[in-house]
ZAGUTI-644328 format. One record per residue: residue number from 1; residue in three letters; chain; x, y, z of N, C-alpha, C, O in turn. Coordinates in Angstrom, 1 decimal. Layout:
! residues N
   num   residuo   cadena      n.X      n.Y      n.Z     ca.X     ca.Y     ca.Z      c.X      c.Y      c.Z      o.X      o.Y      o.Z
   NUM       ALA        A        X        Y        Z        X        Y        Z        X        Y        Z        X        Y        Z
...
//
This chain:
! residues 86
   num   residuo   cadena      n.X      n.Y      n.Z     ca.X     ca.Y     ca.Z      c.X      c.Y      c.Z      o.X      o.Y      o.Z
     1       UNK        A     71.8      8.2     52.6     70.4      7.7     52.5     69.6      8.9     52.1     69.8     10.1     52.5
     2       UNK        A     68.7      8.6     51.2     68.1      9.6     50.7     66.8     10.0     51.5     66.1      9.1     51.9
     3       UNK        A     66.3     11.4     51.7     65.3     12.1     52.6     64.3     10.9     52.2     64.0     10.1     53.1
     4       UNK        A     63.7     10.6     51.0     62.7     10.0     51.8     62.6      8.3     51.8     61.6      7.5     51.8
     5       UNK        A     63.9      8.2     51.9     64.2      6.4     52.3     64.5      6.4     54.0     64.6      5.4     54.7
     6       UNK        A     64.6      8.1     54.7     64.6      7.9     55.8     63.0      8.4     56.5     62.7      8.1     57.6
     7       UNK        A     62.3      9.2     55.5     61.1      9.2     56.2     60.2      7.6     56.1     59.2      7.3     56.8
     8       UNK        A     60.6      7.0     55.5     59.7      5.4     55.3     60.6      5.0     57.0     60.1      4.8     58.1
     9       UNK        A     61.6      4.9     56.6     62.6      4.5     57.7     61.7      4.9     59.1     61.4      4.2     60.1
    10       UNK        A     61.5      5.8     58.9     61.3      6.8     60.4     59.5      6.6     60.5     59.0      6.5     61.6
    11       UNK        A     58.8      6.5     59.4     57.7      6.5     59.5     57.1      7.5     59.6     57.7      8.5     60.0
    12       UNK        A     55.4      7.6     59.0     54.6      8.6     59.1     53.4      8.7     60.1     52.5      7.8     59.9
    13       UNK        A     53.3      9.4     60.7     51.9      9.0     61.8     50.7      9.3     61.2     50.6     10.4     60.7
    14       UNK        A     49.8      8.6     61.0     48.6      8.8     59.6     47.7      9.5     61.2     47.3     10.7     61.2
    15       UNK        A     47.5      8.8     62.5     46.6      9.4     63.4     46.9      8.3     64.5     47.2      7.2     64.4
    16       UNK        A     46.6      9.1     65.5     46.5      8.8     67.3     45.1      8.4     67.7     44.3      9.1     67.1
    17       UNK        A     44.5      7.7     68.7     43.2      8.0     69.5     43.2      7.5     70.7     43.9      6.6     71.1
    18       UNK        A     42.6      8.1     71.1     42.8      7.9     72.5     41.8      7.7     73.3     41.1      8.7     73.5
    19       UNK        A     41.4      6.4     73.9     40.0      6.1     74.8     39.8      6.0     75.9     40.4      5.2     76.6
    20       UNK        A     38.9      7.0     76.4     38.7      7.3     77.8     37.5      6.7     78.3     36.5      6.7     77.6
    21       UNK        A     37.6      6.2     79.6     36.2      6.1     80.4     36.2      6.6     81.7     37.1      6.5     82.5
    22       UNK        A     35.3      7.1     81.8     35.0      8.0     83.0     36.2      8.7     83.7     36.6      8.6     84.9
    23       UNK        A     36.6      9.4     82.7     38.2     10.0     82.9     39.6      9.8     82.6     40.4     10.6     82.1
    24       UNK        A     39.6      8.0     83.0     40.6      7.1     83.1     41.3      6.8     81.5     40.5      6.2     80.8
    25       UNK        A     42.1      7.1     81.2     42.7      6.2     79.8     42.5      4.9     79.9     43.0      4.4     80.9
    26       UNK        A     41.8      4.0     79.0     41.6      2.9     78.4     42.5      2.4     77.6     43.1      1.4     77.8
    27       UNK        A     42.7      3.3     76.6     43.9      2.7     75.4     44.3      3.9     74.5     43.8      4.9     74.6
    28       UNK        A     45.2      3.7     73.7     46.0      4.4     73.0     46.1      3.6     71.9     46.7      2.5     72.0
    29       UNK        A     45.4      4.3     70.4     45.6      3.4     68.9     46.2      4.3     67.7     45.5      5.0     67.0
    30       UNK        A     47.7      4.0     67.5     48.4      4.3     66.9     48.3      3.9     65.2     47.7      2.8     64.8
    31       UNK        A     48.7      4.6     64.6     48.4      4.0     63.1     49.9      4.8     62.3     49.7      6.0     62.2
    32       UNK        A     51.2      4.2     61.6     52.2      4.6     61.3     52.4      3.9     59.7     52.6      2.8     59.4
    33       UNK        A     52.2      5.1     58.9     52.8      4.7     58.2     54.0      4.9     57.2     54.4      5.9     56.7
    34       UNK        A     54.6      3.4     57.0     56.3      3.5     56.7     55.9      2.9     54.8     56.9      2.4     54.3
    35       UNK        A     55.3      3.0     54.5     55.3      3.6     52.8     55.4      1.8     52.2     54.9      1.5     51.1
    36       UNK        A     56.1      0.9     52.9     56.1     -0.1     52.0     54.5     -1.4     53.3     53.8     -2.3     52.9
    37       UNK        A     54.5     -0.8     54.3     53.0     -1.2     55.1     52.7     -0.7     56.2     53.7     -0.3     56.7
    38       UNK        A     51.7     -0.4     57.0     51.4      0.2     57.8     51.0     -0.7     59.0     50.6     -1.9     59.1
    39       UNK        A     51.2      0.8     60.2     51.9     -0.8     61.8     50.8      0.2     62.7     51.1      1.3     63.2
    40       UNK        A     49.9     -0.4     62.7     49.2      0.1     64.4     49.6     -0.7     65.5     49.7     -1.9     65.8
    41       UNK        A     49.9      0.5     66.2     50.2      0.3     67.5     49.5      0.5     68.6     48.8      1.6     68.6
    42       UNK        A     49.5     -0.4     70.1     48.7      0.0     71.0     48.9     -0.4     72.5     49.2     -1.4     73.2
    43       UNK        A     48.6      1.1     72.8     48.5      0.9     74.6     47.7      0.5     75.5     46.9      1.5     75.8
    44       UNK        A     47.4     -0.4     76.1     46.0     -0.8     77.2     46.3     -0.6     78.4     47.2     -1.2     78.9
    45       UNK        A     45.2      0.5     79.1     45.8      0.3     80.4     44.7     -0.3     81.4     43.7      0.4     81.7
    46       UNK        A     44.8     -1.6     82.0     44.1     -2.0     82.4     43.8     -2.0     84.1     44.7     -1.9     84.9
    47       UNK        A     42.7     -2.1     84.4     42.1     -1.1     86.1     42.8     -1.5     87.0     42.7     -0.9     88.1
    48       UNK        A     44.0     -2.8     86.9     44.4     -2.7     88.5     45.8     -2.1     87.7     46.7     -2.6     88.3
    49       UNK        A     46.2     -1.5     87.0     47.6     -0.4     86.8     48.2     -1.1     85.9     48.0     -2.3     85.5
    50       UNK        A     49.4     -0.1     85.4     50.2     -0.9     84.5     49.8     -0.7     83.0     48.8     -0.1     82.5
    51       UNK        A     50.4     -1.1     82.6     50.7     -0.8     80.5     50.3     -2.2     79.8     51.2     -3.0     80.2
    52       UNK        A     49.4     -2.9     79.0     50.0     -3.8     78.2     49.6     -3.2     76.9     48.8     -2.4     76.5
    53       UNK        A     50.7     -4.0     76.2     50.6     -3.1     74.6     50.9     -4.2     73.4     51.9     -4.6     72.8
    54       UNK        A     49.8     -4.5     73.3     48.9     -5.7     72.2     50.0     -5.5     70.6     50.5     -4.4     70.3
    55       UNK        A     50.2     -6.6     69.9     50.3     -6.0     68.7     52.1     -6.1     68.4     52.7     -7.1     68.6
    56       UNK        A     52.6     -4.8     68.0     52.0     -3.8     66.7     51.5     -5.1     65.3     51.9     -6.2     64.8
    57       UNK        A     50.5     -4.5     65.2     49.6     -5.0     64.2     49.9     -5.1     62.9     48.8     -4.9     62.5
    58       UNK        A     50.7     -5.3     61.6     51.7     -5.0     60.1     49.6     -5.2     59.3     48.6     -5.8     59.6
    59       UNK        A     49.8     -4.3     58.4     49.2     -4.3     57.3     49.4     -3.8     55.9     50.3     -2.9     56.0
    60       UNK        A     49.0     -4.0     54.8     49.6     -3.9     53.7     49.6     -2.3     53.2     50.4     -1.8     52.4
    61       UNK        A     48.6     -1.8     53.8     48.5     -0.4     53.7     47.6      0.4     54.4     46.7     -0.2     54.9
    62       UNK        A     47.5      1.7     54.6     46.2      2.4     55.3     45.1      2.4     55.3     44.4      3.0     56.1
    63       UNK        A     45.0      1.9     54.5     43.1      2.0     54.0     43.0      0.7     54.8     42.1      0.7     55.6
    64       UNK        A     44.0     -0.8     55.0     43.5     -1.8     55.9     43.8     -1.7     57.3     43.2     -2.6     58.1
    65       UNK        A     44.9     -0.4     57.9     45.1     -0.6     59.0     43.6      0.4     59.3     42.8     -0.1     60.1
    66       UNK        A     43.3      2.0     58.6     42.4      2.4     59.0     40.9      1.4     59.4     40.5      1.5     60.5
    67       UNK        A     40.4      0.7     58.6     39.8     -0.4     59.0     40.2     -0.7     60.2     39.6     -0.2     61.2
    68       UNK        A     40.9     -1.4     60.3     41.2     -2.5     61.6     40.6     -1.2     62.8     39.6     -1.5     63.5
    69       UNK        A     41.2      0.1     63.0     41.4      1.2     63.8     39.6      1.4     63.9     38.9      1.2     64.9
    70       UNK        A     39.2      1.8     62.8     37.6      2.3     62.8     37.1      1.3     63.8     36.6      1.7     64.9
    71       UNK        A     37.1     -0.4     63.3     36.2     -0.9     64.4     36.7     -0.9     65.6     35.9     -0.9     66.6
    72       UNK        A     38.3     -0.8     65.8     38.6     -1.0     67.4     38.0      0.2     68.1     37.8      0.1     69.3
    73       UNK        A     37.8      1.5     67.5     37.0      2.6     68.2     36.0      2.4     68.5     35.8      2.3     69.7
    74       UNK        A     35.0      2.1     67.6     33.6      1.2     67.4     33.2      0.4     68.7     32.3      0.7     69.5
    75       UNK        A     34.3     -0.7     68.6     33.9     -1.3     69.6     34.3     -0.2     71.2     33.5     -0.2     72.2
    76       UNK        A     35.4      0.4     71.2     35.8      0.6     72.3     34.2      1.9     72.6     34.1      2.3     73.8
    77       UNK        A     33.5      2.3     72.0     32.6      3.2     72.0     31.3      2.6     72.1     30.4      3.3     72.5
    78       UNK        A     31.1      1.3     71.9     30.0      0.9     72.3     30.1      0.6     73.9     29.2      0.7     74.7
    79       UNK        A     31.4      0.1     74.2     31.5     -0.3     75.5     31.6      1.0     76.8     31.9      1.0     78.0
    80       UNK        A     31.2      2.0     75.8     30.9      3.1     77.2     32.1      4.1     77.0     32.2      5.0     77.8
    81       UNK        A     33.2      4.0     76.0     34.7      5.4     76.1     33.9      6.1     75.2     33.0      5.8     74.4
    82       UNK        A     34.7      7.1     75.7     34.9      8.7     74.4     36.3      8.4     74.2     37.2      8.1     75.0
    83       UNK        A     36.3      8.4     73.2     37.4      8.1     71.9     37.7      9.6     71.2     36.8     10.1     70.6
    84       UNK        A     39.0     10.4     71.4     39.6     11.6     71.1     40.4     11.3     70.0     40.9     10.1     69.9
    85       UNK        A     40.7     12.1     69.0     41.9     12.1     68.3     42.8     13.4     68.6     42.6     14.6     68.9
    86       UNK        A     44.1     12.6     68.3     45.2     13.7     69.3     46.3     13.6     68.2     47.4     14.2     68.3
//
C-alpha cells in the first residue's frame, strides 16, 4: 500500500476542541480528515458521569465538517463553556 493510501486510511486530524464549564469537561469535537470525506467525532460528558459519544458525523469535506464544528462551539459558548483548541 502506498504512503499515502495509508495516510487516507489512517486519517488526518484537521483540529480537536475541547469544552469546559466551570472546570468540568463538557465535550470533546474531533474533526478527521481521510481525503475521500471527513468524520467528526464526539465525546459528551454528561453531570451524573460517564461518556456518551454522539455521531461520528461523515461529510463530504472540511469546509462542511468545519461548519458543522464552528456552530457546535457557538452554540456550546453561548451556553456558558470556554471552548480550547488542543
Amino acid at each position: 500500500m502506498s504512503l499515502l493510501r495509508q495516510q487516507q486510511a489512517a486519517g488526518r486530524e484537521l483540529f480537536m476542541r475541547h469544552a469546559k464549564r466551570e472546570g468540568r469537561s463538557v465535550a470533546k469535537i474531533r474533526a478527521v480528515d481521510y481525503g475521500d470525506s471527513c468524520v467528526v467525532e464526539t465525546e459528551v460528558f454528561p453531570v451524573q458521569g460517564g461518556t456518551v459519544q454522539p455521531g461520528p458525523y461523515t461529510f463530504a469535506d472540511a469546509h462542511q465538517a468545519t461548519a458543522f464544528v464552528t456552530e457546535a462551539v457557538e452554540s456550546l459558548m453561548y451556553l456558558g463553556c470556554d471552548v480550547y483548541a488542543e
